[in-house]
N, C-alpha and C positions, 0 to 999 in steps of 0.2 A: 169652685166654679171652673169650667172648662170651655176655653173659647180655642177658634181654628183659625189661623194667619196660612195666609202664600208665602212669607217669608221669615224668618229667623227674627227681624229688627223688628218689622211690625208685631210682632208678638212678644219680643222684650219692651213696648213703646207701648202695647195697648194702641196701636193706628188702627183706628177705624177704615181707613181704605183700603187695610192688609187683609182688614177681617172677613173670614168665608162665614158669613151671617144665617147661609142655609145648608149645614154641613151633610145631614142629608139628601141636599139637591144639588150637594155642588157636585161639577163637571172636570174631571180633570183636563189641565192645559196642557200636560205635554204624556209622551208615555211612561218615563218614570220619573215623576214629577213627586218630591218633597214638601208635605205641609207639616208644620209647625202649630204644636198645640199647646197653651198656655193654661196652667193647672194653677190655679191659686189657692187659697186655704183663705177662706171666709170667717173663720172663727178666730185670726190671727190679726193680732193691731198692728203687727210690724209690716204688712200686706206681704205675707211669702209667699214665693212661684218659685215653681218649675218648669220649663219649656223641655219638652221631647220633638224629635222629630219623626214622622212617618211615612215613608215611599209607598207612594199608590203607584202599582204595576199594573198596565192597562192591558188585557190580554188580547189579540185579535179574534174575531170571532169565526168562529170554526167556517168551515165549508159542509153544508147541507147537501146532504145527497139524497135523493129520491131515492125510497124502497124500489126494488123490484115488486112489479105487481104480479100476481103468483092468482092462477086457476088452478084449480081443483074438483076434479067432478069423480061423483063413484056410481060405478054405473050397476053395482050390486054383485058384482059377478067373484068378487075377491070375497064374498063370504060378508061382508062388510051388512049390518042391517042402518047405520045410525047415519 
């Protein structure tokens, strides 16, 4: 099983409050913000985990620049038929 905490404790505690419940929709809070993921082994009686951590790098978004709008006309004369 793999569950996503905001913090280190909540993810050793199993806290439901810590837990990021939609890991594909979560948002990150800050720009390089640390979520903690909590890996357990289901098929184990002794309930083992591992917690790793992983920095979400939030990049800014570019600056968009308009093409250059560009004419072009042949007026036949360069031998051009197309």
């Amino acid at each position: 099983d793999i569950a996503y905490y905001n913090n280190e404790n909540g993810a050793i505690e199993e806290n439901p409050g810590n837990l990021i419940a939609t890991p594909t929709g979560y948002e990150s809070q800050s720009d390089n913000q640390i979520v903690y993921i909590r890996i357990t082994d289901p098929t184990s009686d002794l309930n083992c985990f591992t917690i790793e951590e992983i920095e979400l790098i939030v990049e800014p978004l570019p600056d968009i620049i308009a093409p250059e709008r560009l004419s072009v006309c042949d007026d036949e004369t360069g031998g051009s038929t197309t």
